[in-house]
SEFIVO-948767 format. One record per residue: residue in one letter; x, y, z of N, C-alpha, C in turn. Coordinates in steps of 0.1 Angstrom, whole numbers, plus 5000, padded with zeros to 4 digits. Example, Ala and Ser with C-alpha at 12.3 -4.5 7.8 and 13.67 -1.06 7.14 Angstrom:
<recs>
A513249435078512349555078513249675078/S512849785071513749895071512950005079/
</recs>
This chain:
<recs>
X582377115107581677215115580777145125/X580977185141580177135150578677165145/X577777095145576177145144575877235156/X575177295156574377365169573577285177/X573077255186572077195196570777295192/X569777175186568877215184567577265190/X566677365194566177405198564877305206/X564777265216563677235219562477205215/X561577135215560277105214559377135224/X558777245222557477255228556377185231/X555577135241554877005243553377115245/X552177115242550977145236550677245251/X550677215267550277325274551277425276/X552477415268553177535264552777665257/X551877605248551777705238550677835246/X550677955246550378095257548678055252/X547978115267546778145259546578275273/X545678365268545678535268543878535264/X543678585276542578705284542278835274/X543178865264542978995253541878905243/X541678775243540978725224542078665218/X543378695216544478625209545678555223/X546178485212547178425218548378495215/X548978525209550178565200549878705191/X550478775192550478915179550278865167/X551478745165551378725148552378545151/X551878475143552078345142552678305129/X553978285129554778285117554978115116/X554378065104554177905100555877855091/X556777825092557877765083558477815094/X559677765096560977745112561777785098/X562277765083563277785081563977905078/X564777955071565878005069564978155071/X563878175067562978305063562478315076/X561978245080561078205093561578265106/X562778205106563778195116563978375115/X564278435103565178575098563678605104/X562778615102561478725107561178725120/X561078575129561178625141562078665149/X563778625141564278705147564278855148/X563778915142563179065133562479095147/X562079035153561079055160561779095177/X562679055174563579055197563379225198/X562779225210562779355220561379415210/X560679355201559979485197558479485205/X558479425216557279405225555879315217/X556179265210555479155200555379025204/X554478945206554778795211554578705196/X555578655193555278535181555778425187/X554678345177554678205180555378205163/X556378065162556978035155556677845155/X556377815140555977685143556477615126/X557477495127557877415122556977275120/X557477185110557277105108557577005117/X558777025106560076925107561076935116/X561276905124562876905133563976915129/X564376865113565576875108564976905090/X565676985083565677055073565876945060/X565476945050566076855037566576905034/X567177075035568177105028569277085031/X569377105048570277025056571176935049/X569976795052570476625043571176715030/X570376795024571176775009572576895010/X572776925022574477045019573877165009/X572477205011572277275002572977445010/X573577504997574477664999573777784993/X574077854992573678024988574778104992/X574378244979575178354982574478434986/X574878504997574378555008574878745004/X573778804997574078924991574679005002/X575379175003575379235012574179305016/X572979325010572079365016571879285029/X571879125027571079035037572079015053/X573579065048574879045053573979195066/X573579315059573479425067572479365076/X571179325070569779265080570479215088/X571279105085571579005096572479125109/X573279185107573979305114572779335121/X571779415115571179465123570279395133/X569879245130569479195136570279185151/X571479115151572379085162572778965155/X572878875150573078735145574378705138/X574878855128575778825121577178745128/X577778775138578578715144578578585145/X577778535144577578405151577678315134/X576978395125577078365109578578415104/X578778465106579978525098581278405098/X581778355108582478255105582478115105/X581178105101580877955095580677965081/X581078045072580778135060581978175054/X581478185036583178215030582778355024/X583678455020583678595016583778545002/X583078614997584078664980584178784977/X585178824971585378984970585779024955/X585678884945585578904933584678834923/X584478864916582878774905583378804889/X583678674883583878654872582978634867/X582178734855581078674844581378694831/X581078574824581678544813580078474800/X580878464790579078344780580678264777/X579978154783580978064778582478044780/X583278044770584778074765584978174756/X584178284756584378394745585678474756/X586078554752587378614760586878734766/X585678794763585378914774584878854783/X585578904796584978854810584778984821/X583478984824583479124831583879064846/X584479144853584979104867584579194876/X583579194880583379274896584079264906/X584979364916585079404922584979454938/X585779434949584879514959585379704952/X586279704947586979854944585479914936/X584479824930583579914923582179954932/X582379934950581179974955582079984968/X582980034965583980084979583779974995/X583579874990583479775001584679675002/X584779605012585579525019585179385009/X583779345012583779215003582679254998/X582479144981580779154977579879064982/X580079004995579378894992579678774999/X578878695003579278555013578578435004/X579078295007578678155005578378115016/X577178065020576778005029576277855031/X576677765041576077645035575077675048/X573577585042572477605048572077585066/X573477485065573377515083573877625091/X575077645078575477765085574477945090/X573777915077572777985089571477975093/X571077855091569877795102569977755112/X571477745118571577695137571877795143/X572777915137572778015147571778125148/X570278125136569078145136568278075146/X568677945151567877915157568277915176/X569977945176570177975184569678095191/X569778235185569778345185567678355189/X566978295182565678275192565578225203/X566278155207565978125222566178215231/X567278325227567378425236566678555233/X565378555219564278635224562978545232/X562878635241561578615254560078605247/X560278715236559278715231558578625220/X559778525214558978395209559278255214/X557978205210557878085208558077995202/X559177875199559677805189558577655192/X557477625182556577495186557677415175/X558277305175558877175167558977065171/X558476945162557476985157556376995158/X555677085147554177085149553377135138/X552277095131551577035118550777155120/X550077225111549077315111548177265104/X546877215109545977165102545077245094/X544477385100543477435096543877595105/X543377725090543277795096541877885094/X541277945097539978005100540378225101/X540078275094539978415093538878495099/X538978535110537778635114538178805112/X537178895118537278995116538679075123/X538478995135539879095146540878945149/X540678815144542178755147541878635135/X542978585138543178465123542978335140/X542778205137542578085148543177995136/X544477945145545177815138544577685145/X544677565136544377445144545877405146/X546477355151547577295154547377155162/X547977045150548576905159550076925164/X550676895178551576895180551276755191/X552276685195552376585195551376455199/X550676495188549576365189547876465197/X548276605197547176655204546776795194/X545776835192545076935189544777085193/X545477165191545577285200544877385191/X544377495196543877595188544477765194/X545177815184545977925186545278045180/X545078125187544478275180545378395178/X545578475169546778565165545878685159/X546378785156546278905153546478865137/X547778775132548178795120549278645118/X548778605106549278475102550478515093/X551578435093552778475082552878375080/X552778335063553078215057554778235052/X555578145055556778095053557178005049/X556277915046556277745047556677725031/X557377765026557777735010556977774997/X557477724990556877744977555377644968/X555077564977554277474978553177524989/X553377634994552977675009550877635003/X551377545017549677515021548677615024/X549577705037549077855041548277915029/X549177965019548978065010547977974998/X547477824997546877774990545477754994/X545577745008544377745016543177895014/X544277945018543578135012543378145001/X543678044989543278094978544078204967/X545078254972545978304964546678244954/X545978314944546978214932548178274925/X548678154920550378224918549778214900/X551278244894551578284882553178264880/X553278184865554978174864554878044857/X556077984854555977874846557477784851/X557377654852558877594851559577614839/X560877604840562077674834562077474821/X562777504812563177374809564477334811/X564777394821566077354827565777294842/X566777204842566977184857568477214862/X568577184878569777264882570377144893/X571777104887572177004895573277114902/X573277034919574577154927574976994930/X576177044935577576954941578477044943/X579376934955580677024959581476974957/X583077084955583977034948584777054956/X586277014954587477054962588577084951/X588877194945589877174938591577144942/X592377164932593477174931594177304938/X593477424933593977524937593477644945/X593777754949592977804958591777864949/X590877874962589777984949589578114951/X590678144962590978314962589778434960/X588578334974587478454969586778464959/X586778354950586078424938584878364936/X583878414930582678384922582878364909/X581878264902582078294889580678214885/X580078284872578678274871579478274851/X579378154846579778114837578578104827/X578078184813577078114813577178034794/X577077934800576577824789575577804779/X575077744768574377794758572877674767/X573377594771572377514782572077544796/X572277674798572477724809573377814821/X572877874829574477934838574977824844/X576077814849577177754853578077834867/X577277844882578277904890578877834894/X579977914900580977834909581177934922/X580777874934580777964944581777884957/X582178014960583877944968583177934986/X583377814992583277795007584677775010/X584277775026585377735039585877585032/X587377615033587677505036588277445020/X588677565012588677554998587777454994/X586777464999585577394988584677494977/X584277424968583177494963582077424958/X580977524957579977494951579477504939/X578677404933578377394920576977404920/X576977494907575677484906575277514890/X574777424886574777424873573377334866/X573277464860571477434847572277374834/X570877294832570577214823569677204818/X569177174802568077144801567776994808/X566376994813566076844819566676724821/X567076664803567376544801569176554802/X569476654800570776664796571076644814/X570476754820570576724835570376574841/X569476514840569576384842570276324840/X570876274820571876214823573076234826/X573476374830574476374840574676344852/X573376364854573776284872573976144871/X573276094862572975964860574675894857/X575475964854577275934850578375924864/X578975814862579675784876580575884873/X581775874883581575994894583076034880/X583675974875584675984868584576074857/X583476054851582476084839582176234841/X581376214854580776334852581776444857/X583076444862583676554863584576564855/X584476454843585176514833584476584821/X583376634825582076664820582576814824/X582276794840582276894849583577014846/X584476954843585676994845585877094831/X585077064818585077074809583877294810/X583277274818582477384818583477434830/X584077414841584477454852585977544850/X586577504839587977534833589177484839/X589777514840591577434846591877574857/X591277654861591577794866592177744880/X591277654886591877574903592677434899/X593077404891593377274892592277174885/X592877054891592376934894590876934902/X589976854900588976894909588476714915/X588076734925587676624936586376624940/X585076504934584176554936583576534955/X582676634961582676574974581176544977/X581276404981579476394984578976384974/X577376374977576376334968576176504956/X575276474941574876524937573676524932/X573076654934571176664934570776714927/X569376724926569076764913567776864909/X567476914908565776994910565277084901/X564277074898563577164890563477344890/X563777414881564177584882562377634875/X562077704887560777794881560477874885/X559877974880559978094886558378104891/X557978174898556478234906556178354912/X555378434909554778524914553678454916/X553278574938551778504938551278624931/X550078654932548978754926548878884939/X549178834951549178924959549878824976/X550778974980551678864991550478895006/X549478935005548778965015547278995015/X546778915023545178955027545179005040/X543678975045543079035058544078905068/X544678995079545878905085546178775082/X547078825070547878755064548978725056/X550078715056551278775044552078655043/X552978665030553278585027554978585022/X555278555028557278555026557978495021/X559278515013559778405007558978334994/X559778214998559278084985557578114988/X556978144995555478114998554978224983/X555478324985555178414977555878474963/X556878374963557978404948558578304949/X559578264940560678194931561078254918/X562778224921563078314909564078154902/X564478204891565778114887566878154897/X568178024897569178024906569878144902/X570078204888571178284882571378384889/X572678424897573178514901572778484924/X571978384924571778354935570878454944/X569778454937568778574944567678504953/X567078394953566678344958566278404971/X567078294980566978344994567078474997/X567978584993568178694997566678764993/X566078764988564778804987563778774993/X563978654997563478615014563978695030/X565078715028565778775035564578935038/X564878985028564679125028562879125028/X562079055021560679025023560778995044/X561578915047561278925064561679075071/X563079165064563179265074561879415067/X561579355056560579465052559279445058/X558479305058557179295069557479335088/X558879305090558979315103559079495102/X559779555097559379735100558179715097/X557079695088556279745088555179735095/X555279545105554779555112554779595125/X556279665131556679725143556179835141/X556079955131555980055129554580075131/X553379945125551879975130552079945146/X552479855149552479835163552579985172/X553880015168554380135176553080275175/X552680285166551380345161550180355168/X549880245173548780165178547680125165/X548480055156547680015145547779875146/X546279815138545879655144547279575131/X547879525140548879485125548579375118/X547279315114546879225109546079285096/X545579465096544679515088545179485076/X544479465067544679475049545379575047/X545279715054545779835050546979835053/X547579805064548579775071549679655061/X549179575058549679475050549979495039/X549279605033549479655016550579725014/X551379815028552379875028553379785028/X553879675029554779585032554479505012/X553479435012552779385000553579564986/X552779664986553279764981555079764976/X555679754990557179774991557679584982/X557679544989558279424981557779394966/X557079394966556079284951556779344942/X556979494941557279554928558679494927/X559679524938561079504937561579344934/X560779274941560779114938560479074925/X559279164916559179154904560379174896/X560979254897561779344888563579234890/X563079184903564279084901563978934893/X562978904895562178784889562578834871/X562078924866561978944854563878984852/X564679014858566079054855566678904853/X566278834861566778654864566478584852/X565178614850564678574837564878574821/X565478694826565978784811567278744808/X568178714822569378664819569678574812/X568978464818568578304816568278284799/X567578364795567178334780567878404773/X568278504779569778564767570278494760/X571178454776572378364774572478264773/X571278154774571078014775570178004762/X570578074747570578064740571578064727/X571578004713572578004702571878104688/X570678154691570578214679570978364678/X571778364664572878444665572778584666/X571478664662570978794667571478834686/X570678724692570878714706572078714713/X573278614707574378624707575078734707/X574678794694575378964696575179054703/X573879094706573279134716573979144731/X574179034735575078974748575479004749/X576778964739578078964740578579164738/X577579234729577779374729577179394742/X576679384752576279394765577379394776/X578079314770579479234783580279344775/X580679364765581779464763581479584768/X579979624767579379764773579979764790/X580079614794579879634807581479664811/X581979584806583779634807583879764804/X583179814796584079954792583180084799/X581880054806581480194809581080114824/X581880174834581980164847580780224856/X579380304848578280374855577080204852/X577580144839576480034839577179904845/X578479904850579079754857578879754871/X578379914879578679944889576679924892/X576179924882574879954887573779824886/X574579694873574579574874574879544889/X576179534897576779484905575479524917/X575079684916574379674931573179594925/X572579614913570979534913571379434917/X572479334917572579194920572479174937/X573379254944573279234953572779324966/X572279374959570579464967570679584974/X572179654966571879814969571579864963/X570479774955569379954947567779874955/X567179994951565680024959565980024972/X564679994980564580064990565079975004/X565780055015566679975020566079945034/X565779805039565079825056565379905064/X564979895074565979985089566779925092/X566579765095567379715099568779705097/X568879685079570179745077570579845073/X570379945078570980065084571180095095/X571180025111571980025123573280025120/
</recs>
């Protein structure tokens, strides 16, 4: 896949300054995947954002890191304008195998059980961070600063003042309303004093890509193991992705096994379903935790994404709840705007804070619940499960209502995707 031509760097008397007291409406801190999804949220809505990065190039990039790309996040992006430009750098699946283990009930979702065409896309991380970052250049109304360091931010009554280093110089930016984006480590949201809640997992989660033998015909499969889930998610190009929990050590020393070893490891949780498998590239490794902050918003201020959650990988919710955290702050802050409401107010922020936190909760705790089901051997729990997955094969109102909580047609749905 050709990379995209990366967006420009802004040099320090670029950045606007404005005769109103602010510089910018609203100044969104993290360039990536979230970042990129909110100001694009933003083209034609008469809003000026400044958008400001670190880093010029992504680590997730370096690492091939992928995601399943729900249909909710499939519609945002629609509505946005962007999908085209995503859609075929991107693989479909339109079937999802879930299983515990090698027991023989396997529930198989469907597009025939939500009357859709596909359930669902694999994405690898460039595939949609370049044509995100293409698709800003042709709004007028932001500013892409990369890179560039935020040193310090400062809260007043009617604007938030960023300090910004950008290339060796010192700038000071004034906004209506700061959006932290900047990860799960977010400095933004640590600086304000928001505290999170949640705990690391004792698993960790090695991904790699594979090439098998045979086609992968679309499919997903979320396999789960007594040490963890076990996906297999299908890209371009009959590749796939791995992604597979472990407890810690067990995770380590599998990475730690040359390459022979570990896919006959691999091959052993993966099944003989495609063949032969080929491993491709490096494999990585990282720690699974989950986080809630305490609140995704103060006096102009909110908080998106990793800044403000982490879930476990199971079932691939992650990002897509980033996703929908950007097209739910962007209605809600177009809709004060259009209003004539200050979009930076507490009050203003609690309706967006309000709308997400509950729903992001309720997935955090579903991801959770999964995870310790089934990434356990004691035999009450066992049964439990496994009467769970037969319930789910045999009564089509709870396989159909699993399938939308996974992929985000239940609660409440943006505007965006509904253009």
């Amino acid at each position: 896949m050709a990379q995209a031509q990366l967006p420009q760097t802004f040099s320090p008397n670029q950045v606007a300054t404005d005769k109103r007291g602010y510089d910018y409406d609203l100044v969104i801190v993290g360039g990536g995947i979230i970042g990129l999804t909110l100001a694009s949220a933003f083209k034609n809505s008469g809003l000026s954002v400044l958008l400001i990065e670190a880093k010029a190039e992504s680590a997730a990039v370096a690492k091939g890191q992928a995601y399943a790309v729900h249909m909710l996040s499939a519609l945002i992006y629609q509505g946005i304008g962007v999908w085209d430009k995503i859609l075929p750098q991107i693989e479909v699946y339109r079937r999802v195998r879930l299983s515990d283990a090698d027991h023989p009930d396997v529930v198989e979702f469907t597009t025939a059980d939500i009357n859709k065409q596909d359930l669902g896309y694999v994405a690898e991380h460039q595939a949609l961070l370049y044509p995100l970052r293409e698709f800003i250049k042709d709004c007028q109304n932001v500013t892409y600063l990369c890179p560039a360091e935020v040193v310090s931010t400062c809260y007043h009554q009617d604007i938030v003042t960023i300090d910004i280093k950008v290339a060796g110089e010192m700038r000071t930016v004034r906004s209506k309303l700061l959006v932290a984006a900047d990860g799960s480590r977010s400095p933004i949201r640590q600086a304000a004093g928001i505290k999170t809640h949640g705990w690391k997992y004792w698993q960790s989660c090695i991904v790699a890509f594979v090439k098998p033998e045979k086609p992968h015909n679309h499919t997903a499969y979320e396999k789960f193991w007594s040490s963890g889930p076990f996906a297999i998610l299908p890209l371009p190009g009959n590749r796939c992705r791995i992604v597979w929990t472990a407890p810690h050590e067990e995770a380590k020393a599998l990475c730690a096994l040359d390459d022979e070893q570990f896919l006959k490891e691999l091959t052993r949780r993966f099944g003989n379903q495609m063949g032969k498998l080929e491993l491709l590239g490096d494999r990585f490794i990282f720690q699974v935790q989950l986080m809630q902050s305490d609140r995704y918003a103060k006096h102009r201020l909110a908080l998106v994404g990793d800044a403000a959650h982490n879930c476990h990988p199971v079932g691939g919710q992650g990002l897509n709840l980033g996703i929908r955290d950007a097209a739910a702050l962007a209605e809600v802050i177009q809709q004060a705007h259009q209003a004539g409401e200050d979009i930076g107010d507490i009050k203003i922020l609690k309706r967006y804070e309000r709308w997400r936190k509950r729903e992001n909760l309720t997935i955090l705790g579903f991801t959770d619940l999964l995870d310790r089901m089934f990434s356990n051997t004691f035999l009450p729990v066992m049964v439990v499960r496994r009467l769970g997955l037969w319930a789910m094969q045999r009564l089509p109102i709870l396989k159909i209502y699993t399938l939308k909580l996974m992929i985000g047609l239940k609660g409440r749905t943006p505007e965006l995707a509904r253009r």
